[in-house]
C-alpha positions as CSV (number, residue, x, y, z in Angstrom):
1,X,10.7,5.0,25.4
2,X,6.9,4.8,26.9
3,X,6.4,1.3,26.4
4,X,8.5,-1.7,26.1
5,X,5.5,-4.7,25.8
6,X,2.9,-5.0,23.1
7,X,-0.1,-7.4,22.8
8,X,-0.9,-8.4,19.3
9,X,-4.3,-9.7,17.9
10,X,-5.8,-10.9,14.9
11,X,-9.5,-10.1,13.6
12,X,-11.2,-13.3,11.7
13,X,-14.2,-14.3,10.6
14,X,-17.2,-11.6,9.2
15,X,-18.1,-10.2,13.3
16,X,-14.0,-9.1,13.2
17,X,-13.5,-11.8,16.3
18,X,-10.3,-10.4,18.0
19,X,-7.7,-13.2,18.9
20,X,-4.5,-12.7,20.6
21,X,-1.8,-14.1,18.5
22,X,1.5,-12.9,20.1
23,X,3.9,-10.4,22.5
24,X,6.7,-8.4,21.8
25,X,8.9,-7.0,23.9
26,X,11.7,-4.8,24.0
27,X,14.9,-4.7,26.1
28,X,16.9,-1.9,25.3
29,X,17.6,-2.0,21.3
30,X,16.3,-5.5,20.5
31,X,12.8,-6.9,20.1
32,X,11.6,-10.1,21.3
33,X,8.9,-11.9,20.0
34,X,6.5,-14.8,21.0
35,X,3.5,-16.4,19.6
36,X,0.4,-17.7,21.4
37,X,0.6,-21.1,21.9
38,X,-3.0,-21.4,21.4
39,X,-3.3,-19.1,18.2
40,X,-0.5,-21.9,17.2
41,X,-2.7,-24.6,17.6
42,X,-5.9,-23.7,15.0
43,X,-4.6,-20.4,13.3
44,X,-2.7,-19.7,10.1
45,X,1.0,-18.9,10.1
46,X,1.0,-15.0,9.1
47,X,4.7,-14.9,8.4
48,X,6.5,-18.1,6.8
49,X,9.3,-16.7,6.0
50,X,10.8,-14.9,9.2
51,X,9.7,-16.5,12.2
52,X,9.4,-19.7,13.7
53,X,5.9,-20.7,13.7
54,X,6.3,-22.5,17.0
55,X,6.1,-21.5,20.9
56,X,8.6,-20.3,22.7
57,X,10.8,-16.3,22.5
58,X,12.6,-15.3,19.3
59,X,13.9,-12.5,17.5
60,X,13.7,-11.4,13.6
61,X,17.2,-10.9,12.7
62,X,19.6,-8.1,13.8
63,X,17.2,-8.0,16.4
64,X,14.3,-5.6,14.8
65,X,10.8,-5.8,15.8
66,X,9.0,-8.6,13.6
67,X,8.5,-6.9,9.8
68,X,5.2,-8.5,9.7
69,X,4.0,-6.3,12.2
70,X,5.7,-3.3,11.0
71,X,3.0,-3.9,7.5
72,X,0.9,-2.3,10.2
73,X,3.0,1.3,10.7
74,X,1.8,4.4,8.5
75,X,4.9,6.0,6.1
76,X,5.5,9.6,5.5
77,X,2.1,10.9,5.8
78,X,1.0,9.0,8.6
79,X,4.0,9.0,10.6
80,X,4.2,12.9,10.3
81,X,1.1,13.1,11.8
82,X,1.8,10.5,14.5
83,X,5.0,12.6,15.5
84,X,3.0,16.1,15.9
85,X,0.4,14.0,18.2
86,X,3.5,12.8,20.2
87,X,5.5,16.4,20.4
88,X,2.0,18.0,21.6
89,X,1.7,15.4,24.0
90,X,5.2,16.5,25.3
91,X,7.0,13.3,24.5
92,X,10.4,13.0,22.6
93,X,10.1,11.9,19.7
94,X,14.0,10.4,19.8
95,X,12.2,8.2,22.6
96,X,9.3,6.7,20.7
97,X,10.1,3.4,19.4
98,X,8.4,0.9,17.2
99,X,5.8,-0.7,20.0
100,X,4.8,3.4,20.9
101,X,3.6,3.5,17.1
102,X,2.5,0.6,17.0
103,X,0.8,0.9,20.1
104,X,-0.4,4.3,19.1
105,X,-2.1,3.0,16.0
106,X,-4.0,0.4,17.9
107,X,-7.3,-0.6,16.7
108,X,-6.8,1.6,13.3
109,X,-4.1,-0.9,11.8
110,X,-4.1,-1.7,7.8
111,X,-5.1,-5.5,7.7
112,X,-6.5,-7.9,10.4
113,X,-4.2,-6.6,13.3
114,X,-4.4,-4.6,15.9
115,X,-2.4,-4.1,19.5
116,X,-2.3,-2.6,22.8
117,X,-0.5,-2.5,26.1
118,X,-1.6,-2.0,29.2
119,X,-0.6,1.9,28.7
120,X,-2.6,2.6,25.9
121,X,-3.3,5.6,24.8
122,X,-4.5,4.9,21.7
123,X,-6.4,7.9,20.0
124,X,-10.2,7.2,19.3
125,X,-13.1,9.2,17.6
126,X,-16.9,9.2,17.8
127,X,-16.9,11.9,15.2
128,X,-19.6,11.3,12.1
129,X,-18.1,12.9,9.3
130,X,-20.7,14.8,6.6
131,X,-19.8,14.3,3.0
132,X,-19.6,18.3,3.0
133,X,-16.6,17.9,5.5
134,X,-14.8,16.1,2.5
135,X,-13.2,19.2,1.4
136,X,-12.1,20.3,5.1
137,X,-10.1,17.4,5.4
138,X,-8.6,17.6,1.7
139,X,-7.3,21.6,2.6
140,X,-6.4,20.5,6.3
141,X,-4.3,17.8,4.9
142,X,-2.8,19.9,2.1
143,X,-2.2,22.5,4.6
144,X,-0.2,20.5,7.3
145,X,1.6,18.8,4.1
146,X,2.9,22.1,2.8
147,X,3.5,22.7,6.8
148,X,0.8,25.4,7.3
149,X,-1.3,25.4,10.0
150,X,-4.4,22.8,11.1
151,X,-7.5,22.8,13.0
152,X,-8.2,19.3,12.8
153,X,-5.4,17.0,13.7
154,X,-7.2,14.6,15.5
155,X,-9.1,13.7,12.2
156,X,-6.5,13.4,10.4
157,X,-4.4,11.4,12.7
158,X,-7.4,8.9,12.9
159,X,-8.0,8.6,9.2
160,X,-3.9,8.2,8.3
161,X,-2.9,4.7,9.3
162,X,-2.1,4.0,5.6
163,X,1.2,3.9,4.5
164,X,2.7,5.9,1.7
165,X,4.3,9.5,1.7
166,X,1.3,10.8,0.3
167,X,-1.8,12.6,2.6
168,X,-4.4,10.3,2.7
169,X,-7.2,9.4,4.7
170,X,-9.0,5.9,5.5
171,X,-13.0,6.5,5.2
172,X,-16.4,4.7,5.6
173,X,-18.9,5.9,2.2
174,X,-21.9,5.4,1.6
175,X,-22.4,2.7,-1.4
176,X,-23.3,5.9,-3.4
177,X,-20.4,7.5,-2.4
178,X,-22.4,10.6,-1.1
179,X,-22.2,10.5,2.7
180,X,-18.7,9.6,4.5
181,X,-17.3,8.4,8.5
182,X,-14.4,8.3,10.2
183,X,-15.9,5.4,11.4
184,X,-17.6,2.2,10.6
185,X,-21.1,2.1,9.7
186,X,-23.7,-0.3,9.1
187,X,-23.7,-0.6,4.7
188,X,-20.7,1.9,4.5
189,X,-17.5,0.4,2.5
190,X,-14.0,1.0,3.1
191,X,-12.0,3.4,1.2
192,X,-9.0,5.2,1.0
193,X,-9.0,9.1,-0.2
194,X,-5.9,10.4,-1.2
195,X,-5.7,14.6,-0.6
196,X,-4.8,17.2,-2.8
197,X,-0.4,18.3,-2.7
198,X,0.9,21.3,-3.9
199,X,4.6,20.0,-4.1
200,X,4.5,16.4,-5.4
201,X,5.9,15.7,-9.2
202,X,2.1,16.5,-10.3
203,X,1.3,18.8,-7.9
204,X,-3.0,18.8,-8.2
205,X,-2.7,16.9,-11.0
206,X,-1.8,13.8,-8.9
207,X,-5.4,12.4,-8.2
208,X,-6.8,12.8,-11.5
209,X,-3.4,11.2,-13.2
210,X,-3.5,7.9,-11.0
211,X,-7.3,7.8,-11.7
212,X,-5.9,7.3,-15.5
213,X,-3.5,5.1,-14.8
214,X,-5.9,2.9,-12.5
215,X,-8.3,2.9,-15.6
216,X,-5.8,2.2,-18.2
217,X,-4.4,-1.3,-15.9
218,X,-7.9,-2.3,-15.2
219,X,-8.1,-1.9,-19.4
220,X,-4.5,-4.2,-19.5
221,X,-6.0,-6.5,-18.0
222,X,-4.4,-6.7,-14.3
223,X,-6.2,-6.5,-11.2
224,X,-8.3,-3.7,-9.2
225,X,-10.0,-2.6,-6.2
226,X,-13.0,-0.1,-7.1
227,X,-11.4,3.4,-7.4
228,X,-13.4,6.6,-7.9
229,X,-12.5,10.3,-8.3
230,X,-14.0,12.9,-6.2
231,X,-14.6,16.2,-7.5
232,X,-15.0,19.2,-5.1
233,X,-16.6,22.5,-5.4
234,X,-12.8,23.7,-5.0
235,X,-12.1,22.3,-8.1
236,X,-9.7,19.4,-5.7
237,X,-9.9,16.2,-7.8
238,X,-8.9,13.4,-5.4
239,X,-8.7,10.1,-6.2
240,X,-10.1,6.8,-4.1
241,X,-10.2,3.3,-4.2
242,X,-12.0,0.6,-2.1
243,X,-9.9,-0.9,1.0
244,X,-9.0,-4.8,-0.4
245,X,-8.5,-5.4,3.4
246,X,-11.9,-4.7,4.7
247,X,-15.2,-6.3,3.8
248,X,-18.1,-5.0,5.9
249,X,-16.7,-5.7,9.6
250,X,-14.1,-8.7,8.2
251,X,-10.6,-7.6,8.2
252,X,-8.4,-9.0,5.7
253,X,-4.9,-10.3,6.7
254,X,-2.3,-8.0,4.4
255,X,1.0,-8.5,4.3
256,X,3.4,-6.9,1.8
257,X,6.7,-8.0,0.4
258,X,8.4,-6.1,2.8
259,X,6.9,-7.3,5.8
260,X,7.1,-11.1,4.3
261,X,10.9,-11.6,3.6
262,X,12.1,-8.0,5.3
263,X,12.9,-6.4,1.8
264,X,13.8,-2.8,2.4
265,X,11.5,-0.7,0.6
266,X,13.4,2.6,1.0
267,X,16.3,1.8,-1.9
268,X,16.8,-0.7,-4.1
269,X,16.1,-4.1,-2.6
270,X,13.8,-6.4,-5.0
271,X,13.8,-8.2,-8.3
272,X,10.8,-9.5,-10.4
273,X,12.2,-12.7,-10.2
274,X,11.7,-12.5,-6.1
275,X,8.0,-11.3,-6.6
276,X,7.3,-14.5,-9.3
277,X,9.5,-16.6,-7.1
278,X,7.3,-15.6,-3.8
279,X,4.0,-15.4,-5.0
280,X,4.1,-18.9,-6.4
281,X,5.5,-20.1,-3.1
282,X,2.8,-18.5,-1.6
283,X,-0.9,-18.8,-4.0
284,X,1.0,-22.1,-5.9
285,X,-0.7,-20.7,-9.2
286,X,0.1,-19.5,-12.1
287,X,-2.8,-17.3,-12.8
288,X,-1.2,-15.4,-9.7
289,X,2.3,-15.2,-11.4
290,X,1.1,-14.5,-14.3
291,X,-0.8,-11.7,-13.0
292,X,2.6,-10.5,-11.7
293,X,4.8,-10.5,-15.1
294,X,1.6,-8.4,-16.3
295,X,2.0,-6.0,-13.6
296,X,5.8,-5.9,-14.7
297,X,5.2,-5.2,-18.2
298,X,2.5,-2.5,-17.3
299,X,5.2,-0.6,-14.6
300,X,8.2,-0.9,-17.4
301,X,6.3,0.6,-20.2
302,X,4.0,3.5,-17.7
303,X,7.0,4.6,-15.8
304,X,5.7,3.4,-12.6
305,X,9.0,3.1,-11.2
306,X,8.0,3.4,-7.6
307,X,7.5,-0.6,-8.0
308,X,9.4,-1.0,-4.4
309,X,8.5,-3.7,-1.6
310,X,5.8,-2.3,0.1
311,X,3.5,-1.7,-2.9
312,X,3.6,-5.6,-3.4
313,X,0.9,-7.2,-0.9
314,X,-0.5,-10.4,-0.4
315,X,-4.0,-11.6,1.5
316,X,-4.3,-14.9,3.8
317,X,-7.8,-15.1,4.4
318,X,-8.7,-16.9,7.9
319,X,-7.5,-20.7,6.8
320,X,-4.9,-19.6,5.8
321,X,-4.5,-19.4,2.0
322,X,-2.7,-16.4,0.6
323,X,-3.5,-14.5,-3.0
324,X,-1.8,-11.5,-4.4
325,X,-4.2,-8.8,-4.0
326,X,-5.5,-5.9,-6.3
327,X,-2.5,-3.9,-7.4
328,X,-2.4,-0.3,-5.9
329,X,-0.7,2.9,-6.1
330,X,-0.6,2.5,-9.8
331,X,0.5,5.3,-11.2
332,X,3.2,7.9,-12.9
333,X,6.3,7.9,-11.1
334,X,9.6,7.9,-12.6
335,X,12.3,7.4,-10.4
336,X,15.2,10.6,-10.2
337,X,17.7,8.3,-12.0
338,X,15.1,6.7,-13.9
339,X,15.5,3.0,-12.9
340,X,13.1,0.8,-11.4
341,X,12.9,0.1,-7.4
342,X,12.4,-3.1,-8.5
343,X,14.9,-4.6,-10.8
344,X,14.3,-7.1,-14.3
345,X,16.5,-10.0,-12.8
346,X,19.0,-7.3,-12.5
347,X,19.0,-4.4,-14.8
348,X,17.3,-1.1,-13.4
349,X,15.6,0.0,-16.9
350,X,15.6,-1.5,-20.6
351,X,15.7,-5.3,-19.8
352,X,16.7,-7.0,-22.6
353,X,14.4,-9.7,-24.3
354,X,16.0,-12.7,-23.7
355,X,15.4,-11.6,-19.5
356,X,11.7,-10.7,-20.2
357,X,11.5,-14.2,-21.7
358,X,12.8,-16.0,-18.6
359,X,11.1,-13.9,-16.3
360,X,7.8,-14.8,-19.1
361,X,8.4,-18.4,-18.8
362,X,9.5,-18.5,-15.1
363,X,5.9,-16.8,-14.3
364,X,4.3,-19.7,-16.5
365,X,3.2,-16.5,-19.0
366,X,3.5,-18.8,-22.8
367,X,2.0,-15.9,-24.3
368,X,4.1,-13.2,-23.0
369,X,3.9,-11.6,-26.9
370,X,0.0,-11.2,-26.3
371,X,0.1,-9.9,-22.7
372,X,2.6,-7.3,-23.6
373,X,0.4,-5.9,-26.7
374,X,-3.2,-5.6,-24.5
375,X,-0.6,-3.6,-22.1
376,X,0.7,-1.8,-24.9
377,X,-2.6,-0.8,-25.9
378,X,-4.0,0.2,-23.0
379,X,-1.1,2.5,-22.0
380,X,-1.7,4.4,-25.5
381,X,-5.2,5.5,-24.3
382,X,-3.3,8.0,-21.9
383,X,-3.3,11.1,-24.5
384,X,-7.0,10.5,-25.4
385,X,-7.6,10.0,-21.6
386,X,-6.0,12.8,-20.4
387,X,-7.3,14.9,-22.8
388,X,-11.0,13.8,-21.7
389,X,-10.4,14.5,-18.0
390,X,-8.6,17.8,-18.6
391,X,-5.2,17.5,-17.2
392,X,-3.3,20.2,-17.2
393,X,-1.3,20.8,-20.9
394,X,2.4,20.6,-19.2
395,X,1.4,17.3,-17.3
396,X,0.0,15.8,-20.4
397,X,3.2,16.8,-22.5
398,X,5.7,15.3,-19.9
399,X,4.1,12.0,-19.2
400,X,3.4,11.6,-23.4
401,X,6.7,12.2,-23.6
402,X,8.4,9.9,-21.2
403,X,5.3,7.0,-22.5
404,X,6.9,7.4,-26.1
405,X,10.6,7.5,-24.6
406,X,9.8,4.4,-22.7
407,X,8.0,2.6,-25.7
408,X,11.2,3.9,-27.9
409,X,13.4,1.9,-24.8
410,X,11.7,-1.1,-25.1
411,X,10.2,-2.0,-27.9
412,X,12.3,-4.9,-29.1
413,X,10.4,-6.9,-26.6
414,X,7.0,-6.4,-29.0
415,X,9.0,-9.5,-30.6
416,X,8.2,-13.2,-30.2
417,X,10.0,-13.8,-27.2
């Protein structure tokens, strides 16, 4: 261990005004937590569910370091990245704990947070990126993903505080998406690029794909961020979408559902009937639920089965109401044993009717026959789509397939209900 006592802070308002809201510290395997008492008296509460929202010390259960703050930790990607920093900086990795990364992220957190201790060394950047420099991060990414050699780490480990197994990087662009920064500038918007792979299910084909299946929800009706694909002069098709947690300098409080009620997002932890049940708890409207048993429907009949915690998120803007925010990483993913992460009040795959109907009327959804044909509809665009953009023949045959295997699964539920 480095460090064993974090400051945490809170950004609000549109100048990002930096508040401290709590401590954690850490004595030997357990985490101890503490709020402010003055963020207590005026701020909003940014986890209801876990903690006490009340002064004194307490612990998350089994002792872990709060989940709400753990929202804020890069995945895969990220967190392979962080681990080569540490190892060049000669520290043990088996020593780092959850306030070093935390600590280590710093000012570069998802969402409205951000930490330090009185060791920081939290890595920084002055660097003004070109838009030419684009596809110099997209082959330095790939290359340190498929564990080749890179010259520029330090980018990349400035850029990759998203989470997600996927190389990605966190950019400023230009509102004509022609000139990009590591850093913030004045009329630059927030984005998120994800890099070309080599050994993902889709291999290249994996930025133009979840460009098609971010057009075909937007068609279903269901919420977006902007998204845009980038196409380089190395033929790299990435594919972007706007930051919902950043609006000029404002920084957007995110929480997933992970981080809100501590579901694991690694296996198997989640049922729609938790995500209706929690988002009307938290937004107390059924347009918001309803968006939710769309979402559903879309990721039962598009084989988005990577539906787990942590790509569930909800915003609390500074007074503290919360809304479900634009669905992301929308996109082709069967599971291995071909069942959902997140389960249809139970069953893995093929919910039967009568469950879609309680799930339907639980999410206040009294035209769950309706919903479930403009998703239908929009998910059939896919050959058409594909075909348009060029994906490559194999790709288009195995996701057609598994569409029209899935459709073949479910379709007693194109029934009144």
């Amino acid at each position: 261990m480095t460090i064993d006592f974090l400051r945490v802070y809170r950004h609000f308002g549109t100048e990002a005004e930096k508040i401290f809201l709590g401590r954690v510290v850490c004595r030997g395997e357990e985490y101890f937590f503490e709020y402010n008492s003055r963020y207590l008296l005026t701020r909003p509460n940014p986890s209801p569910f876990l903690l006490r929202f009340s002064s004194g010390v307490q612990q998350e259960r089994n002792g872990r370091i709060p989940s709400f703050l753990l929202d804020s930790l890069p995945d895969g990607w990220g967190r392979l990245l962080m681990d080569r920093e540490f190892r060049r900086q000669s520290i043990p990795i088996q020593a780092v704990t959850d306030i070093d990364r935390l600590c280590y992220v710093g000012d570069r957190a998802i969402g409205a947070l951000s930490f330090d201790s009185e060791n920081n060394n939290t890595a920084t950047s002055e660097d003004i990126l070109k838009f030419s420099d684009l596809p110099l991060l997209n082959k330095s990414a790939h290359d340190f993903y498929e564990e080749e050699s890179t010259e520029i780490l330090k980018s990349l480990n400035n850029i990759s505080s998203s989470g997600g197994s996927r190389p990605k990087g966190n950019l400023f662009f230009s509102k004509d998406l022609t000139q990009c920064s590591e850093n913030f500038q004045n009329d630059y918007e927030a984005w998120i690029v994800k890099f070309k792979t080599s050994s993902t299910l889709l291999s290249s084909e994996e930025g133009v794909c979840e460009y098609i299946y971010s057009l075909m929800s937007k068609n279903a009706g269901i919420s977006t961020a902007d998204f845009h694909l980038f196409e380089l002069s190395d033929h790299s098709r990435l594919f972007s979408t706007k930051r919902f947690d950043r609006d000029g300098l404002r920084r957007i409080f995110s929480a997933s559902i992970f981080g809100l009620i501590g579901a694991d997002w690694r296996e198997p932890s989640l049922d729609y009937e938790q995500i209706i049940r929690l988002c009307s708890a938290l937004t107390k409207s059924h347009d918001q639920t309803k968006e939710v048993f769309r979402r559903m429907i879309f990721n039962l009949f598009s084989g988005n089965q990577d539906d787990h915690s942590k790509n569930w998120n909800f915003l609390q803007n500074d007074l503290g109401n919360w809304s479900l925010s634009p669905a992301f990483d929308t996109t082709y993913s069967p599971n291995r044993i071909s069942e959902h992460s997140t389960s249809f009040k139970g069953y893995g795959k093929k919910p039967p009717k009568q469950t879609i109907a309680e799930l339907a009327k639980l999410s206040g959804e009294d035209k769950p026959h309706k919903t479930i044909t403009e998703v239908l509809d929009s998910i059939s665009q896919f050959p058409s789509l594909a075909k348009e953009l060029a994906v490559e023949k194999s790709v288009q045959k195995e996701i057609t397939k598994t569409l029209n295997d899935l459709y073949q699964q479910n379709k007693e539920l194109l029934g009144n209900l």
